[in-house]
Each structure stands twice: as C-alpha cells, then as structure tokens.
C-alpha positions in Angstrom: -6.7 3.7 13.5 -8.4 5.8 10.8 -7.1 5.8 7.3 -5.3 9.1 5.9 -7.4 11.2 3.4 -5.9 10.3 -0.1 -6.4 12.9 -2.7 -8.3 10.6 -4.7 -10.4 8.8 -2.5 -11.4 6.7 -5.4 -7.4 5.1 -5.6 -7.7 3.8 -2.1 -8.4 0.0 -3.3 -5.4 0.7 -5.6 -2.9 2.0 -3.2 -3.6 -0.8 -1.0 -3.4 -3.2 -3.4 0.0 -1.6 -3.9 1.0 -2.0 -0.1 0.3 -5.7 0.1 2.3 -6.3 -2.8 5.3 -4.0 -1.4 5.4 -5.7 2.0 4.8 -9.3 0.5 1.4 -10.1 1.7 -2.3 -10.8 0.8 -3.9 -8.1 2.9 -2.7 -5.0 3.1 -3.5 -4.5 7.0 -1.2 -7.4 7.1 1.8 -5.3 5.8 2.9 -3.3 9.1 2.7 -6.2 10.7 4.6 -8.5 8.0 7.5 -5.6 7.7 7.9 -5.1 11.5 9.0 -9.1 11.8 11.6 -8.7 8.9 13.2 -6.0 11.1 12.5 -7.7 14.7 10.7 -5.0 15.6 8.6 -6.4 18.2 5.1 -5.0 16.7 1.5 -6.5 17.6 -2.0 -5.7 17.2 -3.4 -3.6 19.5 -1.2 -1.2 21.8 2.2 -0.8 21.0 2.9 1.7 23.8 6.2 0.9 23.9 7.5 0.8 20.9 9.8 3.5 20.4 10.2 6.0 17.8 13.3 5.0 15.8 11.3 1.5 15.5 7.9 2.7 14.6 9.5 5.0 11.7 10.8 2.1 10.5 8.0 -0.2 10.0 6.1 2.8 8.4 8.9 4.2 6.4 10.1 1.0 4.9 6.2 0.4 3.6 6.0 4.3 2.5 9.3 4.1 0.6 9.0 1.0 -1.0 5.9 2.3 -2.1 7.1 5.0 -3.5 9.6 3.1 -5.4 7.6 1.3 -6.7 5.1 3.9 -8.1 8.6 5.4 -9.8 9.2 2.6 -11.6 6.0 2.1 -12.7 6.2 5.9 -14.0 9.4 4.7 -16.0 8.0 1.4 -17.5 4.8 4.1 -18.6 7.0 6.5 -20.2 9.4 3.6 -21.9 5.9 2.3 -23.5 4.9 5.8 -24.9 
C-alpha cells in the first residue's frame, strides 16, 4: 500500500516514529496490526477483503486520533515551556 503525501515529506521518519509509540510498538507498520488485536478485529497481512467498513475505520481511526492527541498535547507542553 503506498504511503500518503505528507506536506513535509521531510517529517515522515517523525510521524512514524509517532505512530509506533501511539499504538505501542517498535515498528510502525506494526501499529495497524497491533491496534486491530486490541479491538478483535480480525486484521492480517495481506488481503483483508472482508473486513468490513465499521471495522477497518476503526483500526485506522483509533491510530489517526490518538495521533492527533498526541500531537495536541505536545502543542500544550510547547506553549507551557514558552
């Protein structure tokens, strides 16, 4: 599956750096995978066909907003330091 275009191509080792440590694991390809078992979600590598929607937004939502979260708080603990 090919990456999305980040804005900053540059952040790309950062922003997966950030998804490991979201989802818990070493390697970020790992995360999908790693989230997907918390929930039961019945994901493997290769085709997931049959998967249905509901269960693939939640394996890729949960990363996103956690993700997200995270990046807020850093914000705050930024501007708490300035």
């Amino acid at each position: 599956m090919p990456k999305r275009k980040l804005l900053v191509p540059e952040s790309r080792e950062a922003m997966d750096q950030l998804k490991a440590k979201v989802s818990g694991t070493q390697d970020p390809k790992d995360a999908k995978y790693e989230i997907a078992r918390e929930q039961g979600i019945p994901l493997q590598r290769g085709y997931n066909g049959k998967l249905t929607s509901e269960q693939a937004g939640k394996v890729g939502g949960r990363i996103g907003g956690s993700m997200v979260k995270e990046l807020v708080k850093m914000a705050r603990e930024n501007l708490t330091k300035q």
